[in-house]
MIDONU-880211 format. One record per residue: residue number from 0; residue in one letter; chain; x, z, y of N, C-alpha, C, CB in turn. Coordinates in steps of 0.1 Angstrom, whole numbers, plus 5000, padded with zeros to 4 digits. Glycine has a CB too. Example, Ala and Ser with C-alpha at 12.3 -4.5 7.8 and 13.67 -1.06 7.14 Angstrom:
% residues 2
> resi/resn/chain/neast/nup/nnorth/caeast/caup/canorth/ceast/cup/cnorth/cbeast/cbup/cbnorth
> 0/A/A/5132/5078/4943/5123/5078/4955/5132/5078/4967/5113/5090/4955
> 1/S/A/5128/5071/4978/5137/5071/4989/5129/5079/5000/5141/5057/4994
END
This chain:
% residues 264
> resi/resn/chain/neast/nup/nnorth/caeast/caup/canorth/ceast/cup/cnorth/cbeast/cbup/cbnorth
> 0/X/A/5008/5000/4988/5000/5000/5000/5009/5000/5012/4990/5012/5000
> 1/X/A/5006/4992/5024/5011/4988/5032/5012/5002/5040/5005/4975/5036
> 2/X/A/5024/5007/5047/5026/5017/5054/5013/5025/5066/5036/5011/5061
> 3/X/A/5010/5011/5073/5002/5010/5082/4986/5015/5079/5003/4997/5086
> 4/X/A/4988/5014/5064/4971/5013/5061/4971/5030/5052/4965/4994/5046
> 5/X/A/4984/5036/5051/4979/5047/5046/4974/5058/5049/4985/5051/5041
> 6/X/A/4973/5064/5063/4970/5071/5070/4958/5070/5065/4973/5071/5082
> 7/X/A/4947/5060/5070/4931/5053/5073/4928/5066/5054/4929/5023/5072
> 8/X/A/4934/5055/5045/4934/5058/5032/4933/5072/5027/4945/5053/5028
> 9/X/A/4944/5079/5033/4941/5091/5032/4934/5099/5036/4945/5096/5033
> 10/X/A/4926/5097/5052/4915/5102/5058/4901/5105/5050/4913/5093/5067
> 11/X/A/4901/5090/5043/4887/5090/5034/4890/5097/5018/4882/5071/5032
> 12/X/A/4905/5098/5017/4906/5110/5002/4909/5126/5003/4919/5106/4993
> 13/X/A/4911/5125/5016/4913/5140/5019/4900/5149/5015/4916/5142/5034
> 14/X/A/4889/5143/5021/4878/5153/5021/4873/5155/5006/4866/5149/5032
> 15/X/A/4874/5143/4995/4872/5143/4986/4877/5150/4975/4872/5135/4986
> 16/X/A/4892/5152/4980/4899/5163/4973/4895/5176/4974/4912/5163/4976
> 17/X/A/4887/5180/4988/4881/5193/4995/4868/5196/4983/4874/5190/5014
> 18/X/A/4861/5185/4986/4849/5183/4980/4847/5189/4962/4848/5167/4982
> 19/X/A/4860/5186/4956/4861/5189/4943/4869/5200/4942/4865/5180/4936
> 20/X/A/4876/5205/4951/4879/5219/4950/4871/5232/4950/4886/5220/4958
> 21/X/A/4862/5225/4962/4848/5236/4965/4838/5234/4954/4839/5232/4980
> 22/X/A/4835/5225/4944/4832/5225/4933/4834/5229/4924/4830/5219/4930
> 23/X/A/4849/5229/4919/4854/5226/4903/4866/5237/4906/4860/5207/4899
> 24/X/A/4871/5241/4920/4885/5254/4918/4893/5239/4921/4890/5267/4897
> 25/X/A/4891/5232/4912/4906/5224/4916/4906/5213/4922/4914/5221/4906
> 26/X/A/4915/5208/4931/4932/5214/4926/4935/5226/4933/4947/5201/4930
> 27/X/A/4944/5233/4929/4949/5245/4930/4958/5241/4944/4957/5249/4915
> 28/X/A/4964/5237/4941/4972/5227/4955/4969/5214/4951/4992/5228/4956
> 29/X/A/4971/5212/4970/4973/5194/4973/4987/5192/4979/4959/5187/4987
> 30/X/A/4991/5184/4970/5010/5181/4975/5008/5168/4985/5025/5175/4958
> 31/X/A/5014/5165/4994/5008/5156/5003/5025/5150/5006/4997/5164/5019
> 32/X/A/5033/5141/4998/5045/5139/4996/5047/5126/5006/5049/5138/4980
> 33/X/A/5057/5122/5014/5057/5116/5022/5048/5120/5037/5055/5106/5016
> 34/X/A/5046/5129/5041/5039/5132/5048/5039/5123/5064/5042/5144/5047
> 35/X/A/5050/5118/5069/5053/5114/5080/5044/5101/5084/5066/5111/5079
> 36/X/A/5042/5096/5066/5034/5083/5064/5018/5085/5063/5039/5075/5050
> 37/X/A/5016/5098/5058/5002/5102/5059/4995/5102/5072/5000/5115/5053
> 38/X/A/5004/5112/5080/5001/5115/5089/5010/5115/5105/4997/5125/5085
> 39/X/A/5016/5105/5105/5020/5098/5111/5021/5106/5128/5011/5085/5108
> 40/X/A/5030/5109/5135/5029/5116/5147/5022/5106/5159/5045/5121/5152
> 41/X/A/5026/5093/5158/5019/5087/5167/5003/5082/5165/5027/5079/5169
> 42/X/A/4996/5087/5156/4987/5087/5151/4973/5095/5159/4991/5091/5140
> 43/X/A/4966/5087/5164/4957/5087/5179/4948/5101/5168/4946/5064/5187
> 44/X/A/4941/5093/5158/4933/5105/5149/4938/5114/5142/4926/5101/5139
> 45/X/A/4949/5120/5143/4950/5126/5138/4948/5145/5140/4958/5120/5137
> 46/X/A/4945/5144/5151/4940/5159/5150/4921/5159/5150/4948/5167/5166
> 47/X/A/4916/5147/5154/4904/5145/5145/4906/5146/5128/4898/5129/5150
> 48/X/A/4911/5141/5122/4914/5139/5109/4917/5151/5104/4923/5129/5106
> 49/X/A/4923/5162/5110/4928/5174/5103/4913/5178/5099/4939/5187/5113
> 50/X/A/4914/5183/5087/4901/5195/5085/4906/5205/5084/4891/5194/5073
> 51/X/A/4894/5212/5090/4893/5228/5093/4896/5241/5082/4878/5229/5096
> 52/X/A/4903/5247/5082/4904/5256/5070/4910/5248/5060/4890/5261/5064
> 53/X/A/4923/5242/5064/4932/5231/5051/4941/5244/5044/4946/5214/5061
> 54/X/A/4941/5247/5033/4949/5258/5028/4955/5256/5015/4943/5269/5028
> 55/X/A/4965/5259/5009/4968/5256/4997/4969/5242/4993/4961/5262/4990
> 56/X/A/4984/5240/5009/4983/5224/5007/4999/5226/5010/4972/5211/5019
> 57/X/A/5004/5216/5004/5019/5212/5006/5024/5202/5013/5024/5210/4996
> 58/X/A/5032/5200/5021/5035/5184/5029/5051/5184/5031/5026/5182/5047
> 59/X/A/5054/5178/5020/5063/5176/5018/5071/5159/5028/5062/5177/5004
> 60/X/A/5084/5159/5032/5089/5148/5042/5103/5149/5044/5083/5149/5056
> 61/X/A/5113/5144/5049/5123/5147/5052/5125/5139/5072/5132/5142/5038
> 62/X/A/5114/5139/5075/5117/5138/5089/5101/5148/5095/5118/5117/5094
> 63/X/A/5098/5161/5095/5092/5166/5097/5088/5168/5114/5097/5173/5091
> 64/X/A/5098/5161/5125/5092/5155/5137/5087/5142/5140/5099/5155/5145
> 65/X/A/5081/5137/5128/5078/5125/5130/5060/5125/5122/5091/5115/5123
> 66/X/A/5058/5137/5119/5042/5144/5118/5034/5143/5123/5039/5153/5120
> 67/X/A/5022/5144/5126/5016/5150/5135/5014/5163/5140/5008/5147/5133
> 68/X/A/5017/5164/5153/5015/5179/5155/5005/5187/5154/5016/5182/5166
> 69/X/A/4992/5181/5150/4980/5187/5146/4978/5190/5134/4971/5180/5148
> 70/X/A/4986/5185/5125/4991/5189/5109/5000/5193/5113/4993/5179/5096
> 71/X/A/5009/5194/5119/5023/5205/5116/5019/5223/5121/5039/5198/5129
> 72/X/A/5010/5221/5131/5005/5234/5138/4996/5241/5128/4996/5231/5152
> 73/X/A/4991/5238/5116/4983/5245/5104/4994/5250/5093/4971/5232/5096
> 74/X/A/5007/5242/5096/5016/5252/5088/5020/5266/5092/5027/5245/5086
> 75/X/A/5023/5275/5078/5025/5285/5080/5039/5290/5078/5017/5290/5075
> 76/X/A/5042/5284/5067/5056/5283/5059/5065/5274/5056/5054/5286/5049
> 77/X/A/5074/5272/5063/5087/5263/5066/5097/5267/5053/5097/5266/5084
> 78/X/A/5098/5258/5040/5109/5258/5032/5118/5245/5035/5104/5258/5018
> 79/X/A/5132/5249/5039/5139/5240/5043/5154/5237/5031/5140/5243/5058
> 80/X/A/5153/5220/5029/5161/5225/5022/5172/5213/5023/5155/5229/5008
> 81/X/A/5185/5213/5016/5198/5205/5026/5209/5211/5030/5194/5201/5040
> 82/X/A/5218/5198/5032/5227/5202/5042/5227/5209/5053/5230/5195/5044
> 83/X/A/5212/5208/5062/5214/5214/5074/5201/5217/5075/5220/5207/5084
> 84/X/A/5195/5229/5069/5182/5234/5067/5176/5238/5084/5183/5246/5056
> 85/X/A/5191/5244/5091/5186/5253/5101/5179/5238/5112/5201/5264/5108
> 86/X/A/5185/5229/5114/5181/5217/5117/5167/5212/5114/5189/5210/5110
> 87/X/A/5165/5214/5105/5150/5208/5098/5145/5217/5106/5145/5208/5080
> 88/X/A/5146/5234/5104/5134/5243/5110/5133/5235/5124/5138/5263/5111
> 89/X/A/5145/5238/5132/5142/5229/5147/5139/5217/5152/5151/5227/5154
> 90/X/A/5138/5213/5140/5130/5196/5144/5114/5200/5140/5137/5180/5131
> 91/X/A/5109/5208/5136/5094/5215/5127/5092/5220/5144/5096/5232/5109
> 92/X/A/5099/5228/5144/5098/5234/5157/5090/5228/5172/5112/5235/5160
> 93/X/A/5097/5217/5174/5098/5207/5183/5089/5204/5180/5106/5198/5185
> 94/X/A/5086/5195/5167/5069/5186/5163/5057/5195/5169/5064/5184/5143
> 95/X/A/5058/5208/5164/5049/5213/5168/5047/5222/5189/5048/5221/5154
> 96/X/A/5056/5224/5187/5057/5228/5208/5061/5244/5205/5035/5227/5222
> 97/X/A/5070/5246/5199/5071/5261/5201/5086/5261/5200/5063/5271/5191
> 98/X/A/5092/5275/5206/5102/5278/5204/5110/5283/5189/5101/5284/5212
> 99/X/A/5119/5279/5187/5127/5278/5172/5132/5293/5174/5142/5264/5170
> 100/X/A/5130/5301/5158/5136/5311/5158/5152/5314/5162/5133/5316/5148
> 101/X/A/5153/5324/5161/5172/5324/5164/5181/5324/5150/5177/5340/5174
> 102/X/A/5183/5319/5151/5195/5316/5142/5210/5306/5142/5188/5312/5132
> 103/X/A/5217/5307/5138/5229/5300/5135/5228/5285/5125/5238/5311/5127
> 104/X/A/5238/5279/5122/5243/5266/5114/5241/5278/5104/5260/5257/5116
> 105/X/A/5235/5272/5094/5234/5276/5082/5236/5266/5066/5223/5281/5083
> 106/X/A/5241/5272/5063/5248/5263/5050/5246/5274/5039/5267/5259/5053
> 107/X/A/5239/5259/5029/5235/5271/5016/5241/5270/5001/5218/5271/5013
> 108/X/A/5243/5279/4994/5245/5273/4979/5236/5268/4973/5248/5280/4970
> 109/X/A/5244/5259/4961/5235/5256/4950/5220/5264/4951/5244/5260/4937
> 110/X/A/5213/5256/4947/5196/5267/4940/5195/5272/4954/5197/5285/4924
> 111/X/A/5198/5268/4967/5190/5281/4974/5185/5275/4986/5200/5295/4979
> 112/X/A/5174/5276/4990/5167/5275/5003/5163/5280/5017/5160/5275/5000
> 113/X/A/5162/5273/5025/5162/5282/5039/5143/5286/5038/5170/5270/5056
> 114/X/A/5141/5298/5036/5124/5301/5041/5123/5306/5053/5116/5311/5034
> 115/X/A/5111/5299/5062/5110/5307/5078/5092/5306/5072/5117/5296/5099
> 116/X/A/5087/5323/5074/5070/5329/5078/5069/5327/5094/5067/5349/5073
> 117/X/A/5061/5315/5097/5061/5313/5112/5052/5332/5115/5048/5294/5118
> 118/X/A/5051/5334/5123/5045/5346/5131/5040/5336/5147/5062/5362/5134
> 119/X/A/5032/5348/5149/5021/5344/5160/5024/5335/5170/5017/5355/5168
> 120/X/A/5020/5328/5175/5026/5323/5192/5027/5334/5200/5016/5312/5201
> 121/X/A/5019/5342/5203/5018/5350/5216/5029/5360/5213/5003/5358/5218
> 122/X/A/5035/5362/5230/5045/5367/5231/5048/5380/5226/5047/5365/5241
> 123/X/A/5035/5385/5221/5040/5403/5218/5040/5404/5203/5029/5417/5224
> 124/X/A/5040/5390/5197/5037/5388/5181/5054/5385/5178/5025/5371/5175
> 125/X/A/5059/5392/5172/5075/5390/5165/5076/5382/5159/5081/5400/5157
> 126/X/A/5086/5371/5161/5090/5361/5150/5104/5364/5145/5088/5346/5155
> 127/X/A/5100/5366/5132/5110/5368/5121/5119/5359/5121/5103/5370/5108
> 128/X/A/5135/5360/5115/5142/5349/5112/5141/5344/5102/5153/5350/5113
> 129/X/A/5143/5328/5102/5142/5325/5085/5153/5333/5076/5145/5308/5083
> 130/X/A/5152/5329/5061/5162/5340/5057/5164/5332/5043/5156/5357/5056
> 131/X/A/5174/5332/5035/5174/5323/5023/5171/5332/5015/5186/5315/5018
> 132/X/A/5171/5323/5000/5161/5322/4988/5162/5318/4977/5153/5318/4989
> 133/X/A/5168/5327/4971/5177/5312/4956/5162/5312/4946/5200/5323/4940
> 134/X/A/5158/5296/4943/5151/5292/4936/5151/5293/4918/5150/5283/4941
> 135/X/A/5139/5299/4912/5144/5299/4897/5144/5290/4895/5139/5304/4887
> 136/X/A/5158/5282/4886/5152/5269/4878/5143/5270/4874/5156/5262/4869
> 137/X/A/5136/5260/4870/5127/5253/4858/5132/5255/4843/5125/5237/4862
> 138/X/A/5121/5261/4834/5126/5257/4822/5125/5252/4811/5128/5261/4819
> 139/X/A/5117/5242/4820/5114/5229/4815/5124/5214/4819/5099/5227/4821
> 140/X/A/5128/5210/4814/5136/5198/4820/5130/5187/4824/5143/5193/4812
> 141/X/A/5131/5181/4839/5121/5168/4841/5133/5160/4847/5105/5171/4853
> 142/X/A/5128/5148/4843/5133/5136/4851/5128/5128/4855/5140/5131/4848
> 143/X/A/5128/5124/4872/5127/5119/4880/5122/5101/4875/5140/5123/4887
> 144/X/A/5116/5094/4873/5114/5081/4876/5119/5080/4861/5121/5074/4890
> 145/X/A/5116/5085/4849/5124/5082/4833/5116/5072/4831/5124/5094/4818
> 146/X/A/5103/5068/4829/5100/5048/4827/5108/5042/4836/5084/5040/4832
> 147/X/A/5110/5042/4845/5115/5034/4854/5132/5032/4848/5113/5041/4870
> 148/X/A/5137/5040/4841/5153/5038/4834/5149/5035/4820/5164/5053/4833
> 149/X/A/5142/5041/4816/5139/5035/4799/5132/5020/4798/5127/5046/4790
> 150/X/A/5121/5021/4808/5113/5008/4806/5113/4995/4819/5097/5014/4805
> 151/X/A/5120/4993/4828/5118/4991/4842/5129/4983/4842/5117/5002/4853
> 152/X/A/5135/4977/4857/5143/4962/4856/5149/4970/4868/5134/4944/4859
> 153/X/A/5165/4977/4863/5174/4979/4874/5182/4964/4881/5185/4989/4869
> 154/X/A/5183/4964/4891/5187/4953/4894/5200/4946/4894/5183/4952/4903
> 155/X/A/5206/4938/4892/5220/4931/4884/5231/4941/4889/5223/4912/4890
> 156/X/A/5233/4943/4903/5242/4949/4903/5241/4966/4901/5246/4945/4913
> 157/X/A/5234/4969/4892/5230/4985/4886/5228/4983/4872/5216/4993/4892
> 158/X/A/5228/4968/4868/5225/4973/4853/5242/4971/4844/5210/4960/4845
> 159/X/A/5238/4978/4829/5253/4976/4823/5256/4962/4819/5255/4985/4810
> 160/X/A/5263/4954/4812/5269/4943/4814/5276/4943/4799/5277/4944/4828
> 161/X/A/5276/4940/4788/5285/4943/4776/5293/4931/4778/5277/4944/4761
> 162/X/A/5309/4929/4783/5316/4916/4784/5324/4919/4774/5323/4911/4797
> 163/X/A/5325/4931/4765/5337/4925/4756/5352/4925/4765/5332/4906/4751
> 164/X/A/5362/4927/4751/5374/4928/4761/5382/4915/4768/5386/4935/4752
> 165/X/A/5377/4909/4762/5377/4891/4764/5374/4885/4776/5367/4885/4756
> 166/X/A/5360/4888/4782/5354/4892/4792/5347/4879/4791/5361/4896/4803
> 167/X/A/5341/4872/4780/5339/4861/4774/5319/4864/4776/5348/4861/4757
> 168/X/A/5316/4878/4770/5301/4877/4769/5296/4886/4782/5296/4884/4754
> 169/X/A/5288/4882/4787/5278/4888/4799/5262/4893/4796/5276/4876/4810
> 170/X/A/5263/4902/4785/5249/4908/4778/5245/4920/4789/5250/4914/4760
> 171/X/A/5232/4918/4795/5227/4924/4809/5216/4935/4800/5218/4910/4822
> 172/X/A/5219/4946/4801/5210/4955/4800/5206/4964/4814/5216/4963/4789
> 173/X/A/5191/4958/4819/5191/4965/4830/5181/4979/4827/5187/4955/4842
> 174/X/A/5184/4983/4811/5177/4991/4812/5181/4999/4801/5166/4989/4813
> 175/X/A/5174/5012/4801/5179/5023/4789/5177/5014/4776/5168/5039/4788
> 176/X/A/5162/5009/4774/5156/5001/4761/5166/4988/4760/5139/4996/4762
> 177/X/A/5169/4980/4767/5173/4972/4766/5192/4976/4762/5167/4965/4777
> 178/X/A/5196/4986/4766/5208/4994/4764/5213/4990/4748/5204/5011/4766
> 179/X/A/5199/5002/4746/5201/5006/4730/5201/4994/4722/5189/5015/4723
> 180/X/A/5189/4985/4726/5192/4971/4718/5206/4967/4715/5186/4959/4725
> 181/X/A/5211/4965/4724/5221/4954/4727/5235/4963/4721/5221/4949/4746
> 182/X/A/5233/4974/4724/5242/4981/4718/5245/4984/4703/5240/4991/4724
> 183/X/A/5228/4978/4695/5234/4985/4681/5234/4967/4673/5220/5001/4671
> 184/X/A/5233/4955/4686/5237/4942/4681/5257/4936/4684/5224/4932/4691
> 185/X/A/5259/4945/4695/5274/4938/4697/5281/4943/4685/5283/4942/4712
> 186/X/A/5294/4935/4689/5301/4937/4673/5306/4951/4679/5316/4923/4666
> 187/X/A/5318/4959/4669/5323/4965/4671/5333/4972/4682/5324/4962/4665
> 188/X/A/5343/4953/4683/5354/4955/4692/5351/4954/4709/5365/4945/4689
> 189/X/A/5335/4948/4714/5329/4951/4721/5327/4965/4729/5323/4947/4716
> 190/X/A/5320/4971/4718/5315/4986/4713/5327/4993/4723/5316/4989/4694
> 191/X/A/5334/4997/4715/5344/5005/4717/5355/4999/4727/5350/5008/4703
> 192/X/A/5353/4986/4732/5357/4979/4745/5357/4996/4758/5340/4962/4748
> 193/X/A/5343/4987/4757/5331/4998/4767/5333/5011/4763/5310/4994/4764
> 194/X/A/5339/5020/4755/5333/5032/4752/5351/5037/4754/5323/5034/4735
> 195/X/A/5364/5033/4756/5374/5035/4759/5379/5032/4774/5378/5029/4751
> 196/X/A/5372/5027/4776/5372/5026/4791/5364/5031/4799/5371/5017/4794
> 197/X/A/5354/5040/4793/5345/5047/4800/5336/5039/4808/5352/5054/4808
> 198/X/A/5332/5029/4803/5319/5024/4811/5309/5031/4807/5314/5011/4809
> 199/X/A/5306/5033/4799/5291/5038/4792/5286/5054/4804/5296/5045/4770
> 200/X/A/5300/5063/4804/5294/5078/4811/5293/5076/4822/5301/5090/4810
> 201/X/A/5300/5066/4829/5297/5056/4843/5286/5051/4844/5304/5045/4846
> 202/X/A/5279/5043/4837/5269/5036/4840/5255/5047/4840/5269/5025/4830
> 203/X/A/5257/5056/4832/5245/5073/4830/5246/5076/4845/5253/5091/4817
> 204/X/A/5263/5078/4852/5260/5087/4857/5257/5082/4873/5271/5097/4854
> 205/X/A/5262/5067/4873/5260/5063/4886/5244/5058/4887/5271/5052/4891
> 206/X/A/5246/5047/4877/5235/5037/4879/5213/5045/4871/5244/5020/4868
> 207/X/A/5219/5051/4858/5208/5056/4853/5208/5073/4864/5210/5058/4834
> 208/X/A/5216/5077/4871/5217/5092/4877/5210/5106/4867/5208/5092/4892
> 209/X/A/5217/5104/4856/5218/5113/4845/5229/5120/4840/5214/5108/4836
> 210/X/A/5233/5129/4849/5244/5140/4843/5248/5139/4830/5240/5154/4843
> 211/X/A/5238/5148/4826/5240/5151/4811/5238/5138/4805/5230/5161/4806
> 212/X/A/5228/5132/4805/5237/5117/4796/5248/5115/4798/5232/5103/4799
> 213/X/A/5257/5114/4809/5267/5109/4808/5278/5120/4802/5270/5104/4821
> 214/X/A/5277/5132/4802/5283/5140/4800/5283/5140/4783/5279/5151/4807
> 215/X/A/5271/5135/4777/5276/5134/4762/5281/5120/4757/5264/5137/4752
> 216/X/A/5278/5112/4771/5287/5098/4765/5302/5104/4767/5285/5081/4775
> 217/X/A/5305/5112/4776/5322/5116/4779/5329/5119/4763/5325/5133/4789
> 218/X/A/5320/5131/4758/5322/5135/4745/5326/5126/4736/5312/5142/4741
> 219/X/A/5318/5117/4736/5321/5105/4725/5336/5098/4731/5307/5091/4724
> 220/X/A/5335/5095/4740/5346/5090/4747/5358/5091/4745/5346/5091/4755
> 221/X/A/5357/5108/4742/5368/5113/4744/5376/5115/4732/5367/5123/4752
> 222/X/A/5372/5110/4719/5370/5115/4703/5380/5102/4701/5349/5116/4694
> 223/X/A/5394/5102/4700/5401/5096/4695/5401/5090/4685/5407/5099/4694
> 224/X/A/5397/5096/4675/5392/5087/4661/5383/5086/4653/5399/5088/4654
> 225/X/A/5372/5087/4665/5354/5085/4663/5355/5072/4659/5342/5087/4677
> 226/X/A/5345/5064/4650/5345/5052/4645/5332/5047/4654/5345/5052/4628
> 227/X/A/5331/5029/4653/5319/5025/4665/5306/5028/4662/5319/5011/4670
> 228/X/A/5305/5033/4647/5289/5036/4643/5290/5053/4648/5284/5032/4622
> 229/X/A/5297/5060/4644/5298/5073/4650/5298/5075/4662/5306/5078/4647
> 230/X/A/5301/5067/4670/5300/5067/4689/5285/5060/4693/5315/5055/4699
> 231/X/A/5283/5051/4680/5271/5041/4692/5263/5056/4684/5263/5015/4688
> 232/X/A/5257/5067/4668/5250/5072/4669/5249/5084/4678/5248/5073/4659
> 233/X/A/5259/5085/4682/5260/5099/4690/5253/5096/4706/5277/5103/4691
> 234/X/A/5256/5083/4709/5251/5079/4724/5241/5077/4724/5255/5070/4732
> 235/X/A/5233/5066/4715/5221/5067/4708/5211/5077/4706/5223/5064/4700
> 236/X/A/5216/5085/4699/5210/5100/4696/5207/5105/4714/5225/5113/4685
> 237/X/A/5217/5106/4719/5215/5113/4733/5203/5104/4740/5231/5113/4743
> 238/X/A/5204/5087/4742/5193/5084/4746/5180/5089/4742/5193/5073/4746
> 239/X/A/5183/5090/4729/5166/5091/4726/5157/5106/4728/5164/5088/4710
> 240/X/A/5173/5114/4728/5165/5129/4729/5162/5132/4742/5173/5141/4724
> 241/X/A/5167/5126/4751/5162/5125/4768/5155/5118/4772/5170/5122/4778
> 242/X/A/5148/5105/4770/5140/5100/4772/5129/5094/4762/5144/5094/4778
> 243/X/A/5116/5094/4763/5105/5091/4756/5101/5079/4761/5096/5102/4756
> 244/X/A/5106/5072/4745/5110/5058/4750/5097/5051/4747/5124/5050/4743
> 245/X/A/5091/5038/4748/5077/5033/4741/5077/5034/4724/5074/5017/4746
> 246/X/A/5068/5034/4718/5068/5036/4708/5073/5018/4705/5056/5044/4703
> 247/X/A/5079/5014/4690/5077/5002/4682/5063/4997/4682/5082/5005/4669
> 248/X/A/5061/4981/4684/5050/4978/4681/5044/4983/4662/5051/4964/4685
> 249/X/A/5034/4989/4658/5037/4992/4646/5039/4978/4634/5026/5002/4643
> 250/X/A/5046/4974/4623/5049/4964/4614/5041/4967/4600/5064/4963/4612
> 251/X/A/5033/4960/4598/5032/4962/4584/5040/4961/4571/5027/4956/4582
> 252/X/A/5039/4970/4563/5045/4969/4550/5041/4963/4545/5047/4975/4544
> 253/X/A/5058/4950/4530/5050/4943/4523/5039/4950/4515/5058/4936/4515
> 254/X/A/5034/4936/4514/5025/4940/4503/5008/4945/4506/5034/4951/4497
> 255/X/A/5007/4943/4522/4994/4946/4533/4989/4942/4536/4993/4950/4541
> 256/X/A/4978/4943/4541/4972/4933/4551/4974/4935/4562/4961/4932/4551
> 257/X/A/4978/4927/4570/4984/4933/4586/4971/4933/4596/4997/4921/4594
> 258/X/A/4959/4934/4590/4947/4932/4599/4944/4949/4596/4934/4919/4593
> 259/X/A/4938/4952/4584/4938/4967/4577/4948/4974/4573/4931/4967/4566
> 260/X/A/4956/4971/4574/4968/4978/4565/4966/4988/4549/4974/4991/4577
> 261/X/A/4954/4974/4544/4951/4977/4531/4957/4967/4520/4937/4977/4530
> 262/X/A/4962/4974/4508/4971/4965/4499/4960/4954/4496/4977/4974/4483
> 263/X/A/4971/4942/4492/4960/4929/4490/4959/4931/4475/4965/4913/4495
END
């Protein structure tokens, strides 16, 4: 959907999401991701468009003065997170017309977040400093856009390339599925071409942006006198236990009917 037309778009789903909350409880939250594009600062309706009593909503962005100030003024709670969190609060700040708490450059570790609890406007209402917040991981493992690496078309200069030491063959895998194929068809000296030179934990870690994939292609890598069915099952194995790939179309067995899959 064209940029221009998402705002309009979300005007007419907002209330509908209200509508089935006040019915049904849910959703529990509304995540409103891209926000800048929802609700757009230069956006004439938009403080018509806010509804009244919006709570247990999220609006997520990474240019948070570029809002509307009629949706930024219903927030309560600034999680900022980055290189330069204290930044983000003062740009939140600005969108909306108020003065930025006091604070310093702030720089955070790993797992941790800058939180600011806005407090009142009026002058005899205290506003608190923001203050950090180390986040639990998750312990669940998710990844980001996984059809889009298993099933999807990275584009030539991101996908792997099997040339052989020769540099004779140009087999284009622009994808996890198409990887594995190609990988358990090249010959050997191919194979282990790529797997000595470290293309394989390169290509996880730049082009697929999978750590740990690449971190167990290293392992294989690094196995001096692993043989190429023992490296392609070990990389193999790692694709498959990280991503949930499509299933096989199913094949009949001889001896079936491939309409019923009843013996003839």
């Amino acid at each position: 959907m064209a940029i221009t037309d998402r705002p309009l778009f979300f005007l007419g789903l907002l209330p509908r999401l209200q509508e089935m909350r006040a019915k049904f409880g849910r959703p529990h939250w509304i995540v409103v991701d891209e926000a800048h594009h929802l609700f757009p600062g230069k956006w004439e309706r938009g403080e018509l468009a806010m509804p009244k009593g919006l709570d247990r909503t999220m609006l997520i962005t990474v240019h948070p003065g570029q809002v509307n100030r009629a949706i930024l003024s219903a927030v309560d709670t600034v999680v900022a997170v980055g290189k330069s969190p204290d930044a983000t609060v003062r740009e939140f700040c600005a969108g909306v017309g108020i003065s930025p708490p006091e604070m310093g450059h702030v720089e955070l570790e790993p797992g941790e977040v800058l939180l600011w609890r806005r407090g009142g406007e009026e002058p005899s209402q205290t506003v608190e400093p923001p203050f950090r917040v180390r986040v639990l991981p998750s312990r669940t493992e998710r990844h980001r856009h996984v059809r889009k690496y298993a099933e999807g078309e990275l584009p030539p200069e991101r996908s792997f390339y099997f040339r052989g030491p020769q540099g004779k063959l140009k087999l284009r895998a622009q994808n996890l599925i198409l990887f594995m194929q190609l990988a358990e068809g090249v010959d050997d000296e191919t194979w282990m071409h790529h797997l000595r030179q470290g293309d394989y934990s390169r290509w996880f870690r730049e082009a697929i942006k999978d750590d740990e994939l690449a971190g167990a292609a290293e392992r294989a890598e690094r196995l001096t006198d692993i043989s190429p069915a023992e490296s392609r099952n070990m990389i193999l194995h790692a694709i498959e236990s990280r991503y949930t790939l499509p299933a096989a179309p199913a094949m009949p067995m001889p001896g079936t009917d491939a309409e019923d899959g009843k013996a003839k």
